[in-house]
C-alpha positions in Angstrom: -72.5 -11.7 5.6 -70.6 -8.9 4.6 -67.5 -9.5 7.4 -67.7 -12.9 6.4 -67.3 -12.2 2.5 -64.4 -9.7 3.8 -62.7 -12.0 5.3 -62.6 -14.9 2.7 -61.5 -12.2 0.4 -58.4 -11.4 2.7 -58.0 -15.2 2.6 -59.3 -16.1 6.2 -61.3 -19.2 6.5 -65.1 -19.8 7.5 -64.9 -21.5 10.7 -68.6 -23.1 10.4 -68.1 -26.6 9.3 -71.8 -26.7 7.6 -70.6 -23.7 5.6 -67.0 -24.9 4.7 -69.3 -27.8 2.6 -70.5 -25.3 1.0 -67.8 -23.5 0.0 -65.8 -26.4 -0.7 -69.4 -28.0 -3.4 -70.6 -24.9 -4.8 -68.1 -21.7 -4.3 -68.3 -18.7 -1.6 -70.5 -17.3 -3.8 -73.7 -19.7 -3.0 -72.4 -19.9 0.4 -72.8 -16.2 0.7 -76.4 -16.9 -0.3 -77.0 -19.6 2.1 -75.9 -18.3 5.0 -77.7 -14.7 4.2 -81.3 -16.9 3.6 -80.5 -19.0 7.1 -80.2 -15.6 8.6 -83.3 -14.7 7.4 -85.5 -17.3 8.0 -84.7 -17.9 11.4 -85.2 -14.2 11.8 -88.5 -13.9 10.0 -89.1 -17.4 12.0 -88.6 -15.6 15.8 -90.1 -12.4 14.6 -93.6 -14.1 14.1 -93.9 -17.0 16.1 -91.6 -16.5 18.9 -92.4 -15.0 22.7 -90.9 -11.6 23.2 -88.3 -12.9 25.9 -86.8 -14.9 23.0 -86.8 -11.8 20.5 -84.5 -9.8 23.4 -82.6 -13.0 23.9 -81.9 -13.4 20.4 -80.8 -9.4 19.9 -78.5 -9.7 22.8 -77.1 -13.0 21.5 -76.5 -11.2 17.6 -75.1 -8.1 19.5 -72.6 -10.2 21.1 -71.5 -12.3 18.2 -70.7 -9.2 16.1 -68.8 -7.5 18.8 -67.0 -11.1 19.0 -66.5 -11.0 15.1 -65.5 -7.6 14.5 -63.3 -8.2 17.8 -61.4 -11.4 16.5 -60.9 -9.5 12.6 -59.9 -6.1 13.8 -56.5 -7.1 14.3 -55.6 -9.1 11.6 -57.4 -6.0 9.1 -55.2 -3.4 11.1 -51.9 -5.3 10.2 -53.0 -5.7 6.2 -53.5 -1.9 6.5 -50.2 -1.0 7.7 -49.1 -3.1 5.2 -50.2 -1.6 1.9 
């Protein structure tokens, strides 16, 4: 949540089309609270009621998408730094 609220305010898009509704209805704001509860409750889902092969899938899976994330944002936040 927080690399995606970065982002929007560098003026980079949300690239989940569910979300972009969102934003586009009720402001980045509630989106920011949307996506933060999703990420919960599937959490808090897993954690209780799923097998443990599933939790260690799920925490590889999470690991890779923020090494994806912070891969794909690096670059553009490196060249707004030199910037300023």
């Amino acid at each position: 949540m927080a690399i995606t609220w970065l982002c929007l305010s560098r003026g980079m898009y949300e690239g989940n089309p569910f979300l972009k509704m969102v934003i586009a209805t009720d402001g980045v704001g509630f989106m920011l609270v949307v996506k933060m509860s999703l990420a919960l409750l599937i959490g808090l889902l897993v954690w209780r009621r799923g097998p443990p092969r599933m939790k260690s899938a799920l925490n590889l899976g999470i690991a890779l998408v923020l090494i994806v994330t912070c891969s794909l944002v690096w670059r553009p936040f490196w060249s707004l730094a030199l910037l300023q």
